[in-house]
C-alpha positions as CSV (number, residue, x, y, z in Angstrom):
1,X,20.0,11.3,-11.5
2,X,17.9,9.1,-8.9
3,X,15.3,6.8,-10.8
4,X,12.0,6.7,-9.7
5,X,11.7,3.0,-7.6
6,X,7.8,3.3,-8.3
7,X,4.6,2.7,-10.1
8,X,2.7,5.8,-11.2
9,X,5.3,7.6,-12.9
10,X,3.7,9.1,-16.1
11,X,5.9,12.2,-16.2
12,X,9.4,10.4,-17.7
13,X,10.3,12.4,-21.0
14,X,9.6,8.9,-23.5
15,X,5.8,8.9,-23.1
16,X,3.9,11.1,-24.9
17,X,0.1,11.7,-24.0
18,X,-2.0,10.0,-21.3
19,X,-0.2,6.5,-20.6
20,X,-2.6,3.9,-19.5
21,X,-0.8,3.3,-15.9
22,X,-1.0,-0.3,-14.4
23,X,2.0,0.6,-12.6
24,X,0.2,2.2,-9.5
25,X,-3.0,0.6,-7.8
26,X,-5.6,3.0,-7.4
27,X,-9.0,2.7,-7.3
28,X,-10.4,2.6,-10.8
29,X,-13.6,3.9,-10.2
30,X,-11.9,7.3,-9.5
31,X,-12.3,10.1,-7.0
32,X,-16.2,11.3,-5.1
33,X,-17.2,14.1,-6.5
34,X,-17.8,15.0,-2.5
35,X,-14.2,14.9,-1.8
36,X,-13.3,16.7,-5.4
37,X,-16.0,19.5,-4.2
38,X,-14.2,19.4,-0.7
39,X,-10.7,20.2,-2.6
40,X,-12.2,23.0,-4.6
41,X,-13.7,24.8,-1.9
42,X,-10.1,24.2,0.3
43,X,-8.4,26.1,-2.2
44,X,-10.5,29.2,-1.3
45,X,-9.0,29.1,2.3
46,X,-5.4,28.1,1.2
47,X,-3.9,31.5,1.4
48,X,-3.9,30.7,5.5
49,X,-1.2,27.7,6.9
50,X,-2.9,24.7,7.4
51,X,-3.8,23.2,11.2
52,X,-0.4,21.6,11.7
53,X,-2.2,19.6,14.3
54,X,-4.7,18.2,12.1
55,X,-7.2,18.6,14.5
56,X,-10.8,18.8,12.8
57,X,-9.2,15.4,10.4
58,X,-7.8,13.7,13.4
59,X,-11.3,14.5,15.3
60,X,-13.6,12.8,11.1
61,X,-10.5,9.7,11.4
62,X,-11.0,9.1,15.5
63,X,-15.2,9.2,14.8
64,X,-14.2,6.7,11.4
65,X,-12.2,4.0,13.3
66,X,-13.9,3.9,16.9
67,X,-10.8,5.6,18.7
68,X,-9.9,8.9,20.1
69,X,-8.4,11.6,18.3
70,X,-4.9,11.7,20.7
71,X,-4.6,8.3,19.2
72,X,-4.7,9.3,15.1
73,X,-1.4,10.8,13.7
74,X,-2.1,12.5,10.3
75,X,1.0,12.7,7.6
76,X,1.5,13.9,3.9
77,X,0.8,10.4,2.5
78,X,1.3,6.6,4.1
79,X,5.4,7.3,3.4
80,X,4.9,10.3,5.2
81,X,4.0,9.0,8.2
82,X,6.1,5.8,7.9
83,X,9.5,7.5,7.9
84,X,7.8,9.7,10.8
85,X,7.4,6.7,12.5
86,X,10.8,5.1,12.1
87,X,12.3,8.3,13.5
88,X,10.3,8.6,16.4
89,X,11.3,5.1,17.2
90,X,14.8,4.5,16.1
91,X,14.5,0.8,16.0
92,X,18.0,-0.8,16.1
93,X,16.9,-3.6,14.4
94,X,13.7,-4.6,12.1
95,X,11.8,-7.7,11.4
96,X,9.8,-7.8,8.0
97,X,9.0,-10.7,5.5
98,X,10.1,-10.6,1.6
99,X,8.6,-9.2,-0.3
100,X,7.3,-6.5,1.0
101,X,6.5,-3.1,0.3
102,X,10.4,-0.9,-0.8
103,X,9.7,1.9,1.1
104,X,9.8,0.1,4.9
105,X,13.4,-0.8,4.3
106,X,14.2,2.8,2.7
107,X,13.1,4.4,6.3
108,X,14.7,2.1,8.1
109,X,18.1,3.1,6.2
110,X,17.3,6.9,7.2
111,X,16.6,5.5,11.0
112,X,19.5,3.6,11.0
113,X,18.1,0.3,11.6
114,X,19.0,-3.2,10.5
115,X,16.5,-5.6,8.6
116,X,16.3,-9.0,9.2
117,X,14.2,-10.3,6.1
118,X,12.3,-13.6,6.6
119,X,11.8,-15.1,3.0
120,X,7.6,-15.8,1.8
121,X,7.8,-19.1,-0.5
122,X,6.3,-18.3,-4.1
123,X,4.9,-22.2,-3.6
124,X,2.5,-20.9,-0.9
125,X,1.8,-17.9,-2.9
126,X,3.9,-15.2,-0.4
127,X,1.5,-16.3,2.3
128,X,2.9,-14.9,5.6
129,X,3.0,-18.2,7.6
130,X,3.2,-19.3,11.7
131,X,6.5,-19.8,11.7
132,X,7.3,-16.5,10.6
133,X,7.0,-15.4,14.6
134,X,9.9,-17.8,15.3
135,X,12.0,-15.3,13.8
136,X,11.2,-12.5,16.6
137,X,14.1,-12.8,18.6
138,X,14.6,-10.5,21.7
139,X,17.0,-8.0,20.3
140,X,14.3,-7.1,17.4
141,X,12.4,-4.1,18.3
142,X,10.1,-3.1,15.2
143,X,8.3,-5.5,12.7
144,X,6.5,-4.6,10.1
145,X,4.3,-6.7,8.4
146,X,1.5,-5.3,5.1
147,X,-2.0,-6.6,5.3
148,X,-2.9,-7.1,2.9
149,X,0.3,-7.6,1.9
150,X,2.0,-5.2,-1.1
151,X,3.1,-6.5,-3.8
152,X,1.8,-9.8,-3.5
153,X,-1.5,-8.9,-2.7
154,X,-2.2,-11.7,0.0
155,X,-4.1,-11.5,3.0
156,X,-2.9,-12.0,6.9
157,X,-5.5,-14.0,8.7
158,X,-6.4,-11.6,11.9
159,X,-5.2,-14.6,14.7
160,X,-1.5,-14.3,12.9
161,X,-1.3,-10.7,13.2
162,X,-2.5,-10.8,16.7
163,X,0.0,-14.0,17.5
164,X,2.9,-11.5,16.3
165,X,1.5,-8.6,18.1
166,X,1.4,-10.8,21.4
167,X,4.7,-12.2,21.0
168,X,6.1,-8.2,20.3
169,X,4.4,-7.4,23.4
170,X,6.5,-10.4,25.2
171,X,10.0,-9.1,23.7
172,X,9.3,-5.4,23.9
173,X,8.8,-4.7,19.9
174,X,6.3,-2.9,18.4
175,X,4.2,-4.2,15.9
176,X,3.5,-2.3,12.7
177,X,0.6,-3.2,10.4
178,X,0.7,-1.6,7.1
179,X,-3.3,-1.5,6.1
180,X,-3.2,0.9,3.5
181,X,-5.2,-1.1,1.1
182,X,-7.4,-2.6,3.8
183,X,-10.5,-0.9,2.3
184,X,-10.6,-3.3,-0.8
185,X,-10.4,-6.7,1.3
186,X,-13.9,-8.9,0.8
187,X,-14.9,-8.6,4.8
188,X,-12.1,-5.9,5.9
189,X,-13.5,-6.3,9.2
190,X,-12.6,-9.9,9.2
191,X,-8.5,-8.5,8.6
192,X,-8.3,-4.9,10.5
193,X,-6.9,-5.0,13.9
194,X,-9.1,-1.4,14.7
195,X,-10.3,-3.5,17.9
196,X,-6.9,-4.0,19.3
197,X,-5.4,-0.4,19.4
198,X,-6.7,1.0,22.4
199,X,-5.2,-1.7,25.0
200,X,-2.1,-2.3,22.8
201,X,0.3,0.1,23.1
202,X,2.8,-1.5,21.2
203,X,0.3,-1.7,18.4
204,X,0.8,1.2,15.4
205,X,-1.5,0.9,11.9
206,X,-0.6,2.5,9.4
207,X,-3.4,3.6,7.0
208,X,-4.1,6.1,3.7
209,X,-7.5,7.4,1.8
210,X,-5.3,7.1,-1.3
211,X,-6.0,4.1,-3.2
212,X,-9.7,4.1,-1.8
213,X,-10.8,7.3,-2.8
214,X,-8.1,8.0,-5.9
215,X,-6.6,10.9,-4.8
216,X,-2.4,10.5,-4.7
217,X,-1.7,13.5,-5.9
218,X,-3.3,15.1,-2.8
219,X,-0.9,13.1,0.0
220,X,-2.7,12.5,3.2
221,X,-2.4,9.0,5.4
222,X,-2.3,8.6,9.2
223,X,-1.5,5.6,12.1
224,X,-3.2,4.9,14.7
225,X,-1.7,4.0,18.0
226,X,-2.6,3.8,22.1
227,X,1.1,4.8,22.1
228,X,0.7,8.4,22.4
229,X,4.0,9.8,23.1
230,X,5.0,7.8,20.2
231,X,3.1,10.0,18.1
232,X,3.4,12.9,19.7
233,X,7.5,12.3,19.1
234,X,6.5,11.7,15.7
235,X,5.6,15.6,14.9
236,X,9.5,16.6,15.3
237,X,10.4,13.9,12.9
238,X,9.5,16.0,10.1
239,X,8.7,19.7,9.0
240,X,5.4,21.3,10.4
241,X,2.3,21.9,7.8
242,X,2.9,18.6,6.1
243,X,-0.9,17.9,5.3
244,X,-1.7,20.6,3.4
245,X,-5.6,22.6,4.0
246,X,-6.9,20.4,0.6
247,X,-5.9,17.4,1.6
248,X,-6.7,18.1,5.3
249,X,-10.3,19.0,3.8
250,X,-10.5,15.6,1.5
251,X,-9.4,13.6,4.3
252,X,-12.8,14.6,6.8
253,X,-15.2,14.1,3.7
254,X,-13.6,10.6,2.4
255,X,-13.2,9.6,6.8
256,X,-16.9,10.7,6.4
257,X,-17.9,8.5,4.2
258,X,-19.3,4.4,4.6
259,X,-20.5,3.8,0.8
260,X,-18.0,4.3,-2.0
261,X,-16.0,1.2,-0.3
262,X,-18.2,-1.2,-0.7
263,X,-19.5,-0.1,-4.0
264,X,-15.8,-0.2,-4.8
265,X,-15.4,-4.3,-3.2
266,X,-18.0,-5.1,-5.4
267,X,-16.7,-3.8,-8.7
268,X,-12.9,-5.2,-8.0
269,X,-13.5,-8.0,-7.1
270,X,-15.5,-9.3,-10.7
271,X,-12.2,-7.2,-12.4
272,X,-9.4,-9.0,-10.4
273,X,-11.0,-12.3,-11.1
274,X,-11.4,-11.8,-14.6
275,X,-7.7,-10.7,-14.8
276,X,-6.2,-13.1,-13.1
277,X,-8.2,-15.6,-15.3
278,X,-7.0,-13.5,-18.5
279,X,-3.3,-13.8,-17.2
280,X,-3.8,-17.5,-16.2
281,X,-4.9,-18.0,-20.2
282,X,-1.6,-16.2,-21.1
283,X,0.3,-18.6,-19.4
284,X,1.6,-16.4,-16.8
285,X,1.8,-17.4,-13.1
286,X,-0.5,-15.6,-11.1
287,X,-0.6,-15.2,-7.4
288,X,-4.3,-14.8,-6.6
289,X,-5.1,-11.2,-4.7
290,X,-7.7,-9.9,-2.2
291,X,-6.4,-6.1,-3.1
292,X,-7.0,-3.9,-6.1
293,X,-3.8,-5.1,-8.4
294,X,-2.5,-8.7,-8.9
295,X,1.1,-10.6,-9.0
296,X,2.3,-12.2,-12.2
297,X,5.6,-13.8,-13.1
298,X,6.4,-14.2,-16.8
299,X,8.7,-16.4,-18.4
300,X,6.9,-15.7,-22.2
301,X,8.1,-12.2,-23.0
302,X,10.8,-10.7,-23.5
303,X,11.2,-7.2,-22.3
304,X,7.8,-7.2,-21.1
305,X,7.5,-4.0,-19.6
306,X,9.6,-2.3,-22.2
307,X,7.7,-3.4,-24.9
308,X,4.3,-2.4,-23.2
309,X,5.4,0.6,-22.0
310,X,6.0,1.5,-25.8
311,X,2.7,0.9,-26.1
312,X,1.7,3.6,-24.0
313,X,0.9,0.9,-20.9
314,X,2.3,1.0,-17.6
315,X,3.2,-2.3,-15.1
316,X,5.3,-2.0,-12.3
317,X,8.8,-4.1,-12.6
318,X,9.0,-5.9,-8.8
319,X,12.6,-6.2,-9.7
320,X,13.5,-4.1,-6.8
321,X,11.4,-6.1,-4.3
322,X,13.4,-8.2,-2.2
323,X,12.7,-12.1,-2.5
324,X,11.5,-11.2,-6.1
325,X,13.7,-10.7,-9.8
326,X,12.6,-9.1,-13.0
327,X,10.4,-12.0,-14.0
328,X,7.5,-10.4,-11.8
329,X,5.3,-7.6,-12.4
330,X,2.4,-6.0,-10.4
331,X,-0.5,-4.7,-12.2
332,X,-3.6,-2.5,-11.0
333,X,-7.2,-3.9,-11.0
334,X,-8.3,-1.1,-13.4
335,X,-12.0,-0.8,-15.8
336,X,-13.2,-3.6,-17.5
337,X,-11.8,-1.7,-20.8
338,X,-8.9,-1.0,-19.6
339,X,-8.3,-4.3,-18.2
340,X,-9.2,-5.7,-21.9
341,X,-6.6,-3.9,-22.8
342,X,-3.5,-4.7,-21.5
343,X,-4.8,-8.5,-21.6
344,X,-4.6,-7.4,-25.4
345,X,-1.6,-6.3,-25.5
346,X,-0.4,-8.9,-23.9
347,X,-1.8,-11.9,-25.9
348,X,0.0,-10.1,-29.5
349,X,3.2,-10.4,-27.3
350,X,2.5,-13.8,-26.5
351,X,1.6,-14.6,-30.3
352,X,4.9,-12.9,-31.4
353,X,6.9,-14.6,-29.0
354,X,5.6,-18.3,-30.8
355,X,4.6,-19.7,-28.1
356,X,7.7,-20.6,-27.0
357,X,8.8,-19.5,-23.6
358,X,11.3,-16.8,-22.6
359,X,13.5,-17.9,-19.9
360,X,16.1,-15.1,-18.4
């Protein structure tokens, strides 16, 4: 049976009750009661198809990010629209640094592409660096690049990612920015490359209201591109009626919406620096974040995620991250309780190992 390669699985048969899940980085603060109200009332209207054109949400996203709507795509979740994407294009061969997110190289296996990895340095805490565009060689045609970037949590500076998306435009690639957690940078504007879509045509972002406004189980993300053949390829890549009329419906009220994600900036930011400070105490190595979730590697505990997980707490193994091994895990920036938790949990493993360290 295929294994879930995830976070946020709290439906496998050995946990019993509510898990506490680290393991997938949503927004702690949970979902608007605005956008729960707008799912409630959808399901009234749900015995009709939804708009497989998306064309009230593409029209809330267009007003949202200063485009126009025949420049917004709208998918069944970020993945969604990725593997659309991929299809559309059929990239013979794509750039992308390590780590970075699983699922770019799993639709580049379905487009039948070929990845060229450039390696991110653990001693410059996975920063994305200059001479990453040295790589860019003529006979790429896609690269994809996270900002910030997932699972390390590190921020692009906006001059690198339009250096890259210059020197794309030079070799005939398009550029693919992954800015799905975007929302919870200090100064997003400072990061976003919004401004450059409309005269860039080789310019796609990819984007979600899913960690923002805590709502996963609904599925709904979009891109947003000048390329507009692109995304009009991108509706036969996949079956029609993906975004369902709830999510469609969630989607306009959180694209609606200006406040909940800088209340929500606020709040992670004290969290992630008090658990990166908790993990530091631990002994772990930390990677310091500007997202909602934070990059450890331990060489204390044995097991580690086993032995929480028995605990009834969830942390996503980054194993099966490229340029990574099983000494590194992700966790979420949850509550201040819940945050008190695991660090917890994870100082009575740390006093049962005896302080000595656990190398693999």
């Amino acid at each position: 049976m295929t294994e879930n390669r995830h976070g946020g699985d709290i439906y496998a048969e050995d946990l019993t009750g509510e898990p506490l899940d680290f393991s997938a980085s949503i927004n702690p603060l949970g979902m608007p009661e605005d956008i729960l109200r707008a799912a409630q009332e959808a399901l009234t209207r749900s015995a009709h198809y939804p708009d497989s054109l998306c064309r009230r949400l593409r029209a809330a996203i267009a007003a949202r990010e200063g485009v126009t709507a025949e420049q917004v795509f709208c998918g069944g979740g970020a993945a969604d629209v990725l593997f659309r994407l991929l299809l559309a294009l059929k990239p013979k061969k794509i750039l992308l640094p390590a780590p970075t997110f699983g699922e770019y190289a799993q639709a580049a296996a379905l487009a039948g592409s070929e990845l060229v990895r450039v390696p991110l340095r653990a001693c410059d805490n996975f920063d994305l660096q200059e001479d990453f565009w040295d790589a860019l060689t003529p006979d790429i045609d896609a690269v994809i690049v996270c900002n910030p970037n997932n699972p390390t949590g590190r921020a692009i500076p906006k001059w690198l990612v339009k250096k890259g998306m210059e020197r794309c435009a030079a070799v005939g690639a398009t550029l693919i920015v992954d800015e799905c957690f975007h929302d919870f940078l200090d100064r997003p504007e400072r990061f976003v490359m919004t401004d450059s879509v409309p005269e860039n045509r080789n310019l796609v972002l990819l984007r979600s209201f899913t960690k923002m406004y805590a709502m996963p189980g609904v599925r709904i993300g979009y891109c947003l591109s000048s390329n507009t053949d692109l995304l009009d390829r991108m509706y036969d890549t996949g079956a029609p009626w993906s975004v369902s009329v709830v999510a469609q419906e969630c989607g306009i009220q959180a694209a609606q919406d200006t406040e909940y994600p800088a209340r929500t900036r606020k709040y992670i930011a004290e969290q992630r620096a008090r658990l990166e400070d908790g993990l530091r105490g631990l002994g772990f190595f930390v990677i310091p974040g500007a997202a909602n979730f934070v990059l450890f590697r331990n060489d204390r505990i044995d097991k580690l995620a086993a032995r929480l997980r028995a605990r009834g707490i969830l942390i996503r193994s980054c194993a099966n991250f490229a340029g990574l091994d099983e000494r590194w895990f992700r966790v979420a920036v949850r509550t201040e309780a819940e945050n008190f938790v695991l660090l917890h949990a994870l100082r009575e493993l740390t006093e049962k190992e005896g302080g000595t360290q656990w190398q693999r």
